[in-house]
C-alpha positions in Angstrom: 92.0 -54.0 -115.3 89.4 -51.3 -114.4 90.5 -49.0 -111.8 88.2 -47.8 -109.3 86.4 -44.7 -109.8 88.3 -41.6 -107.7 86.5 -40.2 -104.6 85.1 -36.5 -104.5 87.1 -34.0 -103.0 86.7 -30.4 -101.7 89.9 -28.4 -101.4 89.0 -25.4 -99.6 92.4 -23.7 -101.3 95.3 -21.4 -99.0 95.2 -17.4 -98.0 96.3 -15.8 -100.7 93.9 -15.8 -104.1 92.1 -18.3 -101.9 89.8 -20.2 -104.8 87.7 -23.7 -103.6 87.9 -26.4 -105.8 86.0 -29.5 -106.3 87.4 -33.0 -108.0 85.6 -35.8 -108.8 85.9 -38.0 -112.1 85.9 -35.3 -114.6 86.7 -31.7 -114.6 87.4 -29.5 -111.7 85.1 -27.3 -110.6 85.5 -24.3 -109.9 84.5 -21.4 -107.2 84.9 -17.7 -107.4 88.5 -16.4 -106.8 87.5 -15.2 -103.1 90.7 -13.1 -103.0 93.1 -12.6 -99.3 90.8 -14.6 -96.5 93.1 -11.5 -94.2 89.6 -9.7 -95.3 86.5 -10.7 -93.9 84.4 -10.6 -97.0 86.2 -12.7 -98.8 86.2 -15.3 -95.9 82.6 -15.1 -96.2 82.6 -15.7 -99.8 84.7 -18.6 -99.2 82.5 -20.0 -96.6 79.5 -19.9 -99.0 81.1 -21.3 -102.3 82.0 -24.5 -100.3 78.2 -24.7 -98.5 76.8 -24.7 -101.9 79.4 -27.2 -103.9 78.6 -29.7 -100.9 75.2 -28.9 -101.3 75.1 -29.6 -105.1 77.3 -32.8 -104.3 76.0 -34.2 -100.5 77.2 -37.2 -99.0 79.3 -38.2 -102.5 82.1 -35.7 -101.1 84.4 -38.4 -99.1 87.1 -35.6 -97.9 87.7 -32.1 -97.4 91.7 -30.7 -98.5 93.8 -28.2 -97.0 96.7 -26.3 -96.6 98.9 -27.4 -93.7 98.7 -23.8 -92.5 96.6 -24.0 -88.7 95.5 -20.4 -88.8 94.4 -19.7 -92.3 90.5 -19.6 -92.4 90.4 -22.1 -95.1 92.1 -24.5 -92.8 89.5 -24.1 -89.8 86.9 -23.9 -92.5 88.4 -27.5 -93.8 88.3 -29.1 -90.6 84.9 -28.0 -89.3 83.3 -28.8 -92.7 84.9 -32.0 -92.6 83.5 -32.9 -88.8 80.0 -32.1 -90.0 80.1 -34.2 -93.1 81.8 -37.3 -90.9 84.9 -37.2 -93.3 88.3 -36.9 -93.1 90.2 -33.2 -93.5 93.4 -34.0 -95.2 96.1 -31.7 -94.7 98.6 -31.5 -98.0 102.0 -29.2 -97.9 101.7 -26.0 -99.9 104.2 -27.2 -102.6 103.3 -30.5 -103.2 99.3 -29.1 -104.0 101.5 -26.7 -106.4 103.0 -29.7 -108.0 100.1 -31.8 -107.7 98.0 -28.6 -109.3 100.4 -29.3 -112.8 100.4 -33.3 -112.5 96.3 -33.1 -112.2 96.3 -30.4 -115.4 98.5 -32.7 -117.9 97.1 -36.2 -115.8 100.5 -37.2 -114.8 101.0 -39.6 -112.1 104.8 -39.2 -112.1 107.3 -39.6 -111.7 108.2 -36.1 -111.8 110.4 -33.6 -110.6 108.9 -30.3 -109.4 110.7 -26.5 -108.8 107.9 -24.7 -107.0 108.9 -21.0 -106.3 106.7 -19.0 -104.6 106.7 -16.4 -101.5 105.5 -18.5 -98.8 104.4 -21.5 -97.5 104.4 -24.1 -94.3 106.8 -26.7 -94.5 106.2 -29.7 -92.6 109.2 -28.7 -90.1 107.1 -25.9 -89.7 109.4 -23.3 -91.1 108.5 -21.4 -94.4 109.4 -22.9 -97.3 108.8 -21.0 -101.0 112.4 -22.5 -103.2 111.7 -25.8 -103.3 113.1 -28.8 -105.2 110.3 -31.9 -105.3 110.0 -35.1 -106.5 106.5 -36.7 -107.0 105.0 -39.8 -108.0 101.1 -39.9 -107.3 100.3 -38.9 -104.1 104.1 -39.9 -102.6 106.2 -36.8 -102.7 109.7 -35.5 -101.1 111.9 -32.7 -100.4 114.9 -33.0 -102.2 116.6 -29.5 -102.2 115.7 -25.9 -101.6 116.7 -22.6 -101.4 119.3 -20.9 -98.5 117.1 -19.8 -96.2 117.4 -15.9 -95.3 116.3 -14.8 -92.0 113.6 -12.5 -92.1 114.2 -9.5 -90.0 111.0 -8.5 -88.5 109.0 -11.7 -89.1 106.5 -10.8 -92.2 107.2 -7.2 -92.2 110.5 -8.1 -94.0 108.0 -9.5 -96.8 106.5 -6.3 -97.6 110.2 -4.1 -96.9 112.2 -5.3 -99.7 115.1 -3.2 -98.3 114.9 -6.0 -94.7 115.6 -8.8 -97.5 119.1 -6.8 -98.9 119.9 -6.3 -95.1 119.3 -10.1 -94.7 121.9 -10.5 -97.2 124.5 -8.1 -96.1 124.3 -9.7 -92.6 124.4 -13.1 -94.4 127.4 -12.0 -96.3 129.5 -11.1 -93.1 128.9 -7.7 -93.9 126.3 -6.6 -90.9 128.3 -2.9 -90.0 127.1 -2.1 -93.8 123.7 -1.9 -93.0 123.0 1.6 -91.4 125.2 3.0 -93.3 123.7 2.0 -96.4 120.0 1.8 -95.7 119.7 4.9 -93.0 119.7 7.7 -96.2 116.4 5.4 -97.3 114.6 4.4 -94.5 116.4 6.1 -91.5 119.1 5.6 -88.4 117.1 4.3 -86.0 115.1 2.2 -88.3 118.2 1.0 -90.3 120.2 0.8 -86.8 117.6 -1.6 -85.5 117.4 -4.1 -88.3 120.8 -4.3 -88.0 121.0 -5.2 -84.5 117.8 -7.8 -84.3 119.9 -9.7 -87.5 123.1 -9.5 -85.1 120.9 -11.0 -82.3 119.0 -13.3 -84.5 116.0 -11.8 -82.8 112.3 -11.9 -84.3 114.4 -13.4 -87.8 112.6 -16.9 -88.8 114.5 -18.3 -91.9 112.7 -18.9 -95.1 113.9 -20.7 -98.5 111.2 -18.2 -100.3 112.5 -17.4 -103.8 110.2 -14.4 -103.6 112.2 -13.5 -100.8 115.3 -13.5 -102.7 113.7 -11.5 -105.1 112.9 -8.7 -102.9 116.9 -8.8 -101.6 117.8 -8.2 -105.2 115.2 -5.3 -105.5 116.4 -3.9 -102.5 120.0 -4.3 -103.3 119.5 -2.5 -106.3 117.6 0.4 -105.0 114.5 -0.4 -107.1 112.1 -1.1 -104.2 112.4 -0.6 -100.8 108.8 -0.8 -99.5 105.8 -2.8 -101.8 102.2 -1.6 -101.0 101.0 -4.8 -103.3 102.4 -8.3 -103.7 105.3 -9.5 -105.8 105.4 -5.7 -106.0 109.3 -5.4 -106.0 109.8 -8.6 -107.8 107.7 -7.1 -110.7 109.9 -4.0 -111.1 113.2 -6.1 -110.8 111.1 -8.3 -113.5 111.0 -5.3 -116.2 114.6 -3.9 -115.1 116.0 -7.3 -116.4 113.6 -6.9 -119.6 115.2 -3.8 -119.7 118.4 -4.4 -119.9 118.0 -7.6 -122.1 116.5 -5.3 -124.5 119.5 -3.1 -124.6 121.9 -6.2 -124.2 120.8 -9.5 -125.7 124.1 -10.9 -125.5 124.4 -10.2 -121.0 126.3 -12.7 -119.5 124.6 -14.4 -116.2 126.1 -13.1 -112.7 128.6 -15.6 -111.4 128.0 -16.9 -107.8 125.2 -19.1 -107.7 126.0 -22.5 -106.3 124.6 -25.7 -104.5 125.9 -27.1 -101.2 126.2 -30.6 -99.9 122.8 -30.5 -98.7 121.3 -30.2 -102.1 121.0 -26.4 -100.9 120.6 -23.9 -103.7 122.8 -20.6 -102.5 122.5 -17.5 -104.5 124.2 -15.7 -101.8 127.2 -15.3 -104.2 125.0 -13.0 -106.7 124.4 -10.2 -104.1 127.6 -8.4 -103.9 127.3 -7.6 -107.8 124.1 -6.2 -106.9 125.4 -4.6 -103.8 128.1 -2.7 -105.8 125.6 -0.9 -108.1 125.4 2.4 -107.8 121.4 3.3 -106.5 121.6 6.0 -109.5 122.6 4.4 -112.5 119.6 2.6 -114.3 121.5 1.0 -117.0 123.7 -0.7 -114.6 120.9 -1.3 -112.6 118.6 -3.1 -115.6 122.3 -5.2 -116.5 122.9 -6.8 -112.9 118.6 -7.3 -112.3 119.1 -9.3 -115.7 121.8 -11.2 -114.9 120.6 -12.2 -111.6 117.6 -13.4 -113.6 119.7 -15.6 -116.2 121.8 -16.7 -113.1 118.8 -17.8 -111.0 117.1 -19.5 -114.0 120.5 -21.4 -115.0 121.1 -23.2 -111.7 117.2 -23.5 -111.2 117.7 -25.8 -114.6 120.9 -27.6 -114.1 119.6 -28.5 -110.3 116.6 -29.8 -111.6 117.8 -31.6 -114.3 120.7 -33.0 -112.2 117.5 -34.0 -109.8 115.8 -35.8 -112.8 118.8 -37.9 -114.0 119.3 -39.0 -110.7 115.7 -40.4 -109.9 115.0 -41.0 -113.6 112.6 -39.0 -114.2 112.3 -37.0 -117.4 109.5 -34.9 -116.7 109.7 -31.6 -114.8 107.0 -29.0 -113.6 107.2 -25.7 -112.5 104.9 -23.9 -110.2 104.3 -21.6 -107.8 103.8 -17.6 -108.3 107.5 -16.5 -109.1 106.9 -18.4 -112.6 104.8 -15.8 -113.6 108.1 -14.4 -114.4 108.3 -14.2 -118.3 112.1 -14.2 -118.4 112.5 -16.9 -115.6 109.9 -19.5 -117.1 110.7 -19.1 -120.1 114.5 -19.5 -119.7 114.2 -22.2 -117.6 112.1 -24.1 -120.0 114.4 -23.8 -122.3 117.6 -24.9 -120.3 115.3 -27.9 -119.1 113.8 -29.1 -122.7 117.5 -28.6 -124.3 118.7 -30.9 -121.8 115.9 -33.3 -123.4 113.6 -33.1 -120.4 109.7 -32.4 -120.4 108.8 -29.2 -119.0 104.8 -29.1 -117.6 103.9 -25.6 -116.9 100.2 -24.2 -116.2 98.3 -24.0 -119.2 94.7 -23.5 -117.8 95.2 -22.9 -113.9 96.8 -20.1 -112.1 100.7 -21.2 -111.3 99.9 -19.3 -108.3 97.9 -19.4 -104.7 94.6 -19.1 -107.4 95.7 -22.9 -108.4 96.3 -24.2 -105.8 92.9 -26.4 -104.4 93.4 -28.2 -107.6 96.9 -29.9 -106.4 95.3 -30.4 -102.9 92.3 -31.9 -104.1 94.2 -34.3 -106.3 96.8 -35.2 -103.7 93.8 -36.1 -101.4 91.9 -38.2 -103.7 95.0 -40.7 -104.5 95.4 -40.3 -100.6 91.7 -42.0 -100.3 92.6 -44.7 -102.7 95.4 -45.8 -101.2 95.4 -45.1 -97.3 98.0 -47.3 -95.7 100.9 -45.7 -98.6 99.3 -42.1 -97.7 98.1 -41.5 -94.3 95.4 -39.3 -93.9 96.6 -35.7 -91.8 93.3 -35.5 -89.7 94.3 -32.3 -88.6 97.3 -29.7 -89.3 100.7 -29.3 -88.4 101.2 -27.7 -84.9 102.9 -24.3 -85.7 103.8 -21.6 -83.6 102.6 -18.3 -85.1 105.0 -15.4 -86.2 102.5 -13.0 -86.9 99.7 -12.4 -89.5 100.4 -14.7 -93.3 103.3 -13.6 -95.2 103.3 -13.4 -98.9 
Protein backbone atom coordinates (compact mmCIF):
# COMPACT_ATOMS: atom_id res chain seq x y z
CA UNK A 1 0.00 0.00 0.00
CA UNK A 2 1.30 3.41 -1.21
CA UNK A 3 1.46 5.87 1.47
CA UNK A 4 0.59 9.31 0.78
CA UNK A 5 3.15 11.77 -0.11
CA UNK A 6 4.24 14.01 3.29
CA UNK A 7 3.24 17.66 3.43
CA UNK A 8 5.87 20.66 3.29
CA UNK A 9 6.85 22.06 6.28
CA UNK A 10 8.77 25.25 7.52
CA UNK A 11 10.27 25.02 10.96
CA UNK A 12 11.33 28.36 11.77
CA UNK A 13 13.92 26.59 14.54
CA UNK A 14 14.27 28.02 18.60
CA UNK A 15 16.63 31.08 20.07
CA UNK A 16 19.70 29.76 20.45
CA UNK A 17 21.82 28.69 16.97
CA UNK A 18 18.36 29.52 15.52
CA UNK A 19 18.70 27.72 11.84
CA UNK A 20 15.09 27.40 9.50
CA UNK A 21 14.50 24.33 8.03
CA UNK A 22 12.45 23.12 5.32
CA UNK A 23 10.90 19.31 4.87
CA UNK A 24 9.22 18.01 2.16
CA UNK A 25 9.72 14.44 0.50
CA UNK A 26 13.40 14.41 0.15
CA UNK A 27 16.20 16.16 1.90
CA UNK A 28 16.02 18.96 4.35
CA UNK A 29 16.80 22.11 3.39
CA UNK A 30 18.63 24.13 4.90
CA UNK A 31 19.01 28.05 5.95
CA UNK A 32 22.00 29.85 7.25
CA UNK A 33 22.78 29.32 10.98
CA UNK A 34 21.21 32.84 11.93
CA UNK A 35 22.92 32.53 15.34
CA UNK A 36 21.06 34.13 19.07
CA UNK A 37 17.58 35.87 17.69
CA UNK A 38 18.51 37.98 21.46
CA UNK A 39 20.48 40.04 18.52
CA UNK A 40 18.56 41.91 16.05
CA UNK A 41 20.52 41.01 13.05
CA UNK A 42 20.20 37.73 13.30
CA UNK A 43 16.42 38.04 13.69
CA UNK A 44 16.55 39.77 10.47
CA UNK A 45 18.42 37.12 8.91
CA UNK A 46 16.00 34.73 10.18
CA UNK A 47 13.11 36.67 8.84
CA UNK A 48 14.55 36.63 5.32
CA UNK A 49 15.71 32.91 4.98
CA UNK A 50 12.11 31.88 5.68
CA UNK A 51 10.46 34.78 3.03
CA UNK A 52 12.65 33.31 0.44
CA UNK A 53 12.19 29.21 1.19
CA UNK A 54 8.37 30.09 1.03
CA UNK A 55 8.98 31.97 -1.96
CA UNK A 56 10.93 29.21 -3.66
CA UNK A 57 8.07 26.73 -2.41
CA UNK A 58 4.51 29.05 -2.39
CA UNK A 59 1.34 27.66 -1.60
CA UNK A 60 3.00 23.72 -1.46
CA UNK A 61 4.11 24.76 2.23
CA UNK A 62 0.85 23.29 4.31
CA UNK A 63 2.35 24.37 7.89
CA UNK A 64 4.74 26.45 9.65
CA UNK A 65 6.75 24.62 13.04
CA UNK A 66 7.74 26.07 16.21
CA UNK A 67 9.08 26.01 19.46
CA UNK A 68 6.52 26.20 22.20
CA UNK A 69 8.42 29.10 23.52
CA UNK A 70 5.68 32.47 23.16
CA UNK A 71 8.38 35.04 23.26
CA UNK A 72 11.13 33.76 21.03
CA UNK A 73 11.07 35.70 17.63
CA UNK A 74 10.94 32.50 15.75
CA UNK A 75 7.77 31.74 17.46
CA UNK A 76 5.93 35.14 16.52
CA UNK A 77 7.69 34.82 13.22
CA UNK A 78 5.93 31.15 13.04
CA UNK A 79 2.64 32.32 13.72
CA UNK A 80 2.42 35.48 11.64
CA UNK A 81 3.93 33.59 8.69
CA UNK A 82 1.51 30.99 9.12
CA UNK A 83 -1.69 33.56 9.27
CA UNK A 84 -0.54 34.96 5.96
CA UNK A 85 -0.13 31.73 4.16
CA UNK A 86 -3.76 30.47 5.61
CA UNK A 87 -1.97 27.47 7.44
CA UNK A 88 -1.72 26.15 10.55
CA UNK A 89 1.47 27.12 13.11
CA UNK A 90 2.16 23.99 14.97
CA UNK A 91 3.72 24.38 18.14
CA UNK A 92 6.16 21.06 19.01
CA UNK A 93 8.06 20.85 22.70
CA UNK A 94 11.74 21.60 22.48
CA UNK A 95 12.76 17.94 23.27
CA UNK A 96 10.57 16.08 21.34
CA UNK A 97 11.96 18.31 17.91
CA UNK A 98 15.49 17.07 19.56
CA UNK A 99 14.28 13.57 19.38
CA UNK A 100 12.35 13.93 16.33
CA UNK A 101 15.66 15.82 14.80
CA UNK A 102 17.52 12.01 15.24
CA UNK A 103 14.36 9.87 14.30
CA UNK A 104 14.08 12.13 10.89
CA UNK A 105 18.17 11.69 10.28
CA UNK A 106 18.18 7.67 10.58
CA UNK A 107 14.11 7.66 9.24
CA UNK A 108 12.89 6.04 12.28
CA UNK A 109 9.37 6.09 13.12
CA UNK A 110 9.90 4.43 16.58
CA UNK A 111 9.42 3.24 18.72
CA UNK A 112 12.20 4.83 20.52
CA UNK A 113 13.43 5.94 23.59
CA UNK A 114 15.08 9.48 23.73
CA UNK A 115 17.66 11.17 26.57
CA UNK A 116 17.74 14.71 25.45
CA UNK A 117 20.11 16.91 27.65
CA UNK A 118 20.44 20.20 27.00
CA UNK A 119 20.32 23.72 28.96
CA UNK A 120 16.89 24.85 28.42
CA UNK A 121 13.72 24.51 27.12
CA UNK A 122 9.71 25.03 27.72
CA UNK A 123 8.01 22.16 28.93
CA UNK A 124 4.45 21.84 28.37
CA UNK A 125 3.71 22.60 32.24
CA UNK A 126 5.47 25.55 31.42
CA UNK A 127 8.49 25.05 33.53
CA UNK A 128 12.00 24.51 31.97
CA UNK A 129 12.80 21.31 31.16
CA UNK A 130 16.68 20.34 29.66
CA UNK A 131 17.17 16.27 31.53
CA UNK A 132 14.70 14.59 29.95
CA UNK A 133 13.73 10.97 29.49
CA UNK A 134 11.29 10.50 26.14
CA UNK A 135 9.64 7.96 24.50
CA UNK A 136 8.55 8.43 20.83
CA UNK A 137 6.76 6.64 18.16
CA UNK A 138 6.01 8.98 15.13
CA UNK A 139 4.65 11.97 15.97
CA UNK A 140 3.15 10.51 19.63
CA UNK A 141 5.66 11.21 22.29
CA UNK A 142 5.74 11.27 26.32
CA UNK A 143 7.57 12.38 29.28
CA UNK A 144 8.72 9.52 31.15
CA UNK A 145 11.43 10.78 33.56
CA UNK A 146 13.71 13.67 34.04
CA UNK A 147 16.12 15.25 35.89
CA UNK A 148 15.70 16.86 39.82
CA UNK A 149 14.87 20.09 39.18
CA UNK A 150 17.30 22.80 40.95
CA UNK A 151 15.93 26.09 41.57
CA UNK A 152 17.56 28.66 39.86
CA UNK A 153 18.51 31.48 42.10
CA UNK A 154 18.09 34.65 40.19
CA UNK A 155 16.02 33.37 37.28
CA UNK A 156 18.49 33.12 34.18
CA UNK A 157 21.26 34.86 35.76
CA UNK A 158 21.95 31.58 37.60
CA UNK A 159 22.60 30.26 33.92
CA UNK A 160 25.41 32.30 33.28
CA UNK A 161 26.85 32.17 37.36
CA UNK A 162 27.90 28.69 37.62
CA UNK A 163 28.73 29.43 41.32
CA UNK A 164 24.29 30.24 41.75
CA UNK A 165 23.99 26.37 40.45
CA UNK A 166 26.60 24.97 43.45
CA UNK A 167 24.59 27.36 45.84
CA UNK A 168 21.35 25.62 44.47
CA UNK A 169 22.87 22.54 45.57
CA UNK A 170 24.10 23.46 48.96
CA UNK A 171 20.57 24.76 49.74
CA UNK A 172 19.15 21.60 48.14
CA UNK A 173 21.45 19.47 50.32
CA UNK A 174 20.22 21.10 53.69
CA UNK A 175 23.19 22.87 53.81
CA UNK A 176 22.01 26.72 53.11
CA UNK A 177 24.27 28.45 56.19
CA UNK A 178 27.28 27.11 53.86
CA UNK A 179 26.74 29.34 51.28
CA UNK A 180 28.28 32.82 52.29
CA UNK A 181 30.76 31.40 53.87
CA UNK A 182 31.92 29.57 51.06
CA UNK A 183 31.03 31.66 48.04
CA UNK A 184 31.66 35.36 49.76
CA UNK A 185 35.83 34.97 49.27
CA UNK A 186 34.64 34.55 45.26
CA UNK A 187 31.98 36.58 44.56
CA UNK A 188 31.40 38.66 47.83
CA UNK A 189 29.19 39.06 51.23
CA UNK A 190 26.51 40.85 50.16
CA UNK A 191 26.29 39.05 46.80
CA UNK A 192 26.92 35.57 48.41
CA UNK A 193 24.59 36.71 51.52
CA UNK A 194 21.79 37.40 49.12
CA UNK A 195 21.63 34.26 47.06
CA UNK A 196 21.51 32.60 50.13
CA UNK A 197 18.51 34.29 51.43
CA UNK A 198 16.29 34.38 48.02
CA UNK A 199 17.10 30.20 48.01
CA UNK A 200 15.83 30.33 51.86
CA UNK A 201 12.78 32.29 50.62
CA UNK A 202 12.29 30.47 47.44
CA UNK A 203 12.14 33.93 45.90
CA UNK A 204 12.82 34.70 42.10
CA UNK A 205 14.18 30.56 42.06
CA UNK A 206 12.01 28.79 39.07
CA UNK A 207 13.06 24.94 39.11
CA UNK A 208 14.61 23.48 36.07
CA UNK A 209 15.52 19.63 35.25
CA UNK A 210 18.46 21.25 32.89
CA UNK A 211 21.40 18.84 32.80
CA UNK A 212 23.42 21.89 31.71
CA UNK A 213 22.44 23.18 34.87
CA UNK A 214 23.82 20.52 36.74
CA UNK A 215 26.78 20.81 34.98
CA UNK A 216 27.47 24.39 35.93
CA UNK A 217 26.72 23.20 39.92
CA UNK A 218 29.59 20.76 39.44
CA UNK A 219 31.84 23.51 37.83
CA UNK A 220 31.02 25.67 40.50
CA UNK A 221 31.40 23.20 43.27
CA UNK A 222 34.68 22.61 42.07
CA UNK A 223 35.94 26.03 41.73
CA UNK A 224 36.52 25.80 38.01
CA UNK A 225 33.92 28.37 36.92
CA UNK A 226 32.13 30.72 38.70
CA UNK A 227 31.00 33.21 35.98
CA UNK A 228 30.81 32.01 31.95
CA UNK A 229 31.01 34.96 29.44
CA UNK A 230 29.96 32.20 26.56
CA UNK A 231 27.66 29.16 26.63
CA UNK A 232 28.27 25.79 27.96
CA UNK A 233 31.33 27.77 29.05
CA UNK A 234 31.71 26.06 32.47
CA UNK A 235 30.50 22.74 31.28
CA UNK A 236 33.41 22.87 28.72
CA UNK A 237 36.14 23.36 31.36
CA UNK A 238 34.56 20.61 33.74
CA UNK A 239 34.49 18.63 30.26
CA UNK A 240 38.54 18.74 29.96
CA UNK A 241 39.14 18.51 33.83
CA UNK A 242 37.47 14.91 33.61
CA UNK A 243 39.65 14.36 30.31
CA UNK A 244 42.16 15.28 32.56
CA UNK A 245 42.06 13.24 35.14
CA UNK A 246 40.99 10.14 33.00
CA UNK A 247 44.23 10.70 31.28
CA UNK A 248 46.19 10.46 34.50
CA UNK A 249 43.69 7.71 35.84
CA UNK A 250 42.10 5.37 33.37
CA UNK A 251 41.11 3.06 35.93
CA UNK A 252 38.69 6.16 38.24
CA UNK A 253 35.98 4.76 39.73
CA UNK A 254 32.37 6.71 39.11
CA UNK A 255 31.22 8.97 42.19
CA UNK A 256 28.63 7.17 44.24
CA UNK A 257 25.25 8.90 44.78
CA UNK A 258 23.36 9.10 41.78
CA UNK A 259 19.86 7.60 42.10
CA UNK A 260 16.25 7.59 40.72
CA UNK A 261 13.06 8.25 42.75
CA UNK A 262 9.63 6.87 42.53
CA UNK A 263 8.77 9.40 40.11
CA UNK A 264 11.06 8.09 37.55
CA UNK A 265 13.19 11.23 38.83
CA UNK A 266 16.89 11.15 38.02
CA UNK A 267 18.72 12.77 41.36
CA UNK A 268 22.33 13.48 41.14
CA UNK A 269 22.02 15.39 44.25
CA UNK A 270 24.10 12.65 45.99
CA UNK A 271 27.29 13.47 43.74
CA UNK A 272 27.72 17.10 45.06
CA UNK A 273 29.12 16.70 48.48
CA UNK A 274 32.20 14.77 46.84
CA UNK A 275 32.59 17.72 44.78
CA UNK A 276 31.84 20.03 47.62
CA UNK A 277 34.74 18.54 49.72
CA UNK A 278 37.43 19.35 47.13
CA UNK A 279 39.67 21.62 47.97
CA UNK A 280 39.38 24.90 45.31
CA UNK A 281 43.34 24.49 45.00
CA UNK A 282 44.15 21.11 44.25
CA UNK A 283 43.78 20.42 40.43
CA UNK A 284 44.40 16.77 40.44
CA UNK A 285 41.72 16.26 42.87
CA UNK A 286 39.78 18.52 41.10
CA UNK A 287 40.27 16.64 37.40
CA UNK A 288 39.45 13.00 39.62
CA UNK A 289 35.93 14.10 41.12
CA UNK A 290 34.95 16.37 37.49
CA UNK A 291 35.71 12.71 36.01
CA UNK A 292 33.88 10.79 38.13
CA UNK A 293 30.87 12.96 38.15
CA UNK A 294 31.08 12.45 34.36
CA UNK A 295 31.20 8.39 34.55
CA UNK A 296 28.53 8.70 37.30
CA UNK A 297 26.12 10.94 35.22
CA UNK A 298 26.67 8.81 32.07
CA UNK A 299 26.11 5.36 34.04
CA UNK A 300 22.66 6.12 35.45
CA UNK A 301 21.87 8.17 32.14
CA UNK A 302 22.31 4.40 30.59
CA UNK A 303 20.89 2.12 33.07
CA UNK A 304 17.62 4.69 33.20
CA UNK A 305 17.33 4.56 29.65
CA UNK A 306 17.76 1.13 29.18
CA UNK A 307 15.49 0.29 32.09
CA UNK A 308 13.00 2.78 30.02
CA UNK A 309 13.49 0.56 26.83
CA UNK A 310 12.86 -2.89 28.29
CA UNK A 311 9.91 -1.55 29.78
CA UNK A 312 8.12 -0.20 26.62
CA UNK A 313 9.99 -2.56 24.28
CA UNK A 314 11.75 -0.57 22.53
CA UNK A 315 15.38 -1.32 21.52
CA UNK A 316 16.39 1.71 19.95
CA UNK A 317 17.68 4.75 21.89
CA UNK A 318 18.68 8.41 20.80
CA UNK A 319 20.50 10.94 22.29
CA UNK A 320 20.24 14.67 21.74
CA UNK A 321 20.41 17.84 22.85
CA UNK A 322 23.64 20.11 23.34
CA UNK A 323 25.22 18.44 26.58
CA UNK A 324 26.07 15.32 24.09
CA UNK A 325 28.59 17.25 22.59
CA UNK A 326 30.37 15.96 25.50
CA UNK A 327 33.04 13.43 24.18
CA UNK A 328 33.32 11.58 27.48
CA UNK A 329 29.47 11.56 28.18
CA UNK A 330 28.35 10.32 24.58
CA UNK A 331 30.63 8.23 24.13
CA UNK A 332 30.26 6.43 27.51
CA UNK A 333 26.81 6.34 27.36
CA UNK A 334 26.81 4.68 23.99
CA UNK A 335 28.70 2.29 25.12
CA UNK A 336 26.74 1.36 28.45
CA UNK A 337 23.62 1.46 26.08
CA UNK A 338 24.91 -0.82 22.92
CA UNK A 339 26.53 -3.38 25.64
CA UNK A 340 23.20 -3.73 27.08
CA UNK A 341 22.32 -4.81 23.34
CA UNK A 342 20.40 -1.58 22.59
CA UNK A 343 20.67 0.68 19.37
CA UNK A 344 22.12 3.91 20.06
CA UNK A 345 21.10 6.94 17.20
CA UNK A 346 23.20 9.81 17.64
CA UNK A 347 23.60 12.93 15.15
CA UNK A 348 25.66 12.07 12.32
CA UNK A 349 24.93 14.96 9.88
CA UNK A 350 22.85 17.56 12.11
CA UNK A 351 23.85 19.60 15.02
CA UNK A 352 22.72 17.62 18.41
CA UNK A 353 22.21 21.04 19.53
CA UNK A 354 19.69 24.26 19.11
CA UNK A 355 21.40 24.35 15.25
CA UNK A 356 19.29 20.93 14.79
CA UNK A 357 16.63 21.53 15.94
CA UNK A 358 13.95 22.79 12.93
CA UNK A 359 14.65 19.39 11.56
CA UNK A 360 12.79 17.47 14.60
CA UNK A 361 10.02 20.21 14.51
CA UNK A 362 9.54 20.03 11.01
CA UNK A 363 9.18 16.25 11.10
CA UNK A 364 6.95 16.16 14.11
CA UNK A 365 4.67 18.57 12.24
CA UNK A 366 4.48 16.77 9.01
CA UNK A 367 3.22 13.26 10.65
CA UNK A 368 0.96 15.84 12.70
CA UNK A 369 -0.63 16.81 9.18
CA UNK A 370 -1.08 13.28 8.21
CA UNK A 371 -2.77 12.21 10.99
CA UNK A 372 -4.79 15.07 12.72
CA UNK A 373 -7.35 13.58 14.98
CA UNK A 374 -4.10 11.20 16.82
CA UNK A 375 -2.02 14.75 16.82
CA UNK A 376 -3.78 17.83 17.32
CA UNK A 377 -2.60 20.74 15.74
CA UNK A 378 -1.13 23.58 18.65
CA UNK A 379 -2.51 26.69 16.67
CA UNK A 380 -0.76 28.80 18.85
CA UNK A 381 1.78 28.40 21.90
CA UNK A 382 1.73 27.52 25.38
CA UNK A 383 0.64 30.48 27.72
CA UNK A 384 3.89 31.09 29.81
CA UNK A 385 4.60 33.59 32.15
CA UNK A 386 8.03 35.23 31.46
CA UNK A 387 11.07 35.02 33.90
CA UNK A 388 13.16 37.19 32.14
CA UNK A 389 15.20 37.22 28.88
CA UNK A 390 15.95 33.11 27.30
CA UNK A 391 18.14 31.10 29.31
CA UNK A 392 20.73 28.88 27.97
Amino acid sequence: MNRPPLPTVLACGAWLKNAACLLGQGEPVWSAVHGDLSDPAACDALKASVALMVKEQGATVSAVAHDLHPDFFSTQLAVQLAAELGVPAIGVQHHHAHMAAVLAEYAVEGPAIGLMLDGVGLGTDGTAWGGELLWAEGASWQRLGHLMPLALPGGDRAAREPWRMAASALHALGRNADITPRFAPVVGDSLAAGVQQILARGLNCPPTSSAGRWFDAAAGALGISVRQADEAEAAIALERAAARGLAQNPALLPLPGATVDAHNRLDLLGLMPHLLAVHASATAEQDAAAAGFHLALADALAHWAETAARQHGCTVVCLGGGCFFNRILRERVTARLQSAGLAVLCPRVNSCGDAGLALGQAWVAQRRLQRPLMHPVLHSPLPFIKESEPCV
